[in-house]
Residue, then its C-alpha position, 0 to 999 in steps of 0.5 A: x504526565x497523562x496516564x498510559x491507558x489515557x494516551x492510547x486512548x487518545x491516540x485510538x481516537x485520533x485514527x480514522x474510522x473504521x478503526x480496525x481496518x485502518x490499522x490493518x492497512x498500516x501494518x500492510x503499509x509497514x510491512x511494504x516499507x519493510x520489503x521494500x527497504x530489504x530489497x533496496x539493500x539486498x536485492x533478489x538476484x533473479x528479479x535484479x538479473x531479470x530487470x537490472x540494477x537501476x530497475x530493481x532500486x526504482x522498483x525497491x524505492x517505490x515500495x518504500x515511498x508507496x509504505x511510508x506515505x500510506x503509513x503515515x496518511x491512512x492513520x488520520x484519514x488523509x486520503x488525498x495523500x494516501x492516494x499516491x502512496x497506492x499508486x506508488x505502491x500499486x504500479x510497483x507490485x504491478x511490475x513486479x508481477x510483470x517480471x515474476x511472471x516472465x520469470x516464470x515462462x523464461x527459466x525453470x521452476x514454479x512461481x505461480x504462488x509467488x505471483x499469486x501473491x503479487x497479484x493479491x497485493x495489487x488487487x488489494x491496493x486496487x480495492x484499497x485505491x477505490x475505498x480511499x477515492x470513492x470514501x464510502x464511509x464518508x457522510x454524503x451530502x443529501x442532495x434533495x436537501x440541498x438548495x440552489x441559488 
């Protein structure tokens, strides 16, 4: 049986560079998965009311499916799978801010810092989404050494 340092050790060498970040998004995604799955089962009333019931349970299930799939792809460095779990969770946040903020202009009280929150995940994904498809950290291939036949 391997030593508890050992296996951690081997396990923080499994998770994709740079590694600090990339643990920072999977607790992010966790989290997602946990709002989401809140939501699925208890949803909020004004936004349920506001949208309806099957809108808020495709709403809720996008969240989770956008947190797991980028929970179990971001670790590994998998970002032709991480793709859609942004996507997934970027369009939703996206809705859900559509829906905070006509919220906010049709009843009484002050959502902006709820939308605020909102728009900051979706500009997060959104800078996430370009990290993953762009890999800026990937080696490149020096195009003046390549040759052509």
């Amino acid at each position: 049986m391997k030593h508890p340092r050992q296996a951690a050790r081997n396990f923080w060498h499994l998770v994709n560079e740079p590694r600090g970040i990339t643990l920072l998004v999977f607790a992010g995604y966790v989290v997602l998965t946990w709002g989401g799955q809140s939501a699925l089962r208890n949803p909020p009333n004004t936004v349920e009311n506001a949208a309806g019931e099957l809108a808020m349970t495709l709403l809720s299930t996008m969240f989770v499916s956008g947190g797991v799939i980028g929970a179990l792809t971001c670790l590994p460095g998998w970002n032709w799978l991480e793709r859609g779990g942004v996507l997934l969770a970027g369009f939703a946040a996206l809705i859900y801010a559509v829906i905070a903020i006509s919220l906010g202009v049709t009843t009484n009280g002050n959502r902006d810092l709820q939308v605020s929150l909102i728009l900051f995940a979706v500009i997060m994904l959104t800078g996430r989404a370009f990290w993953i498809w762009e890999r800026p950290y990937a080696k490149r291939r020096d195009k003046s050494t390549a040759t052509t036949a």
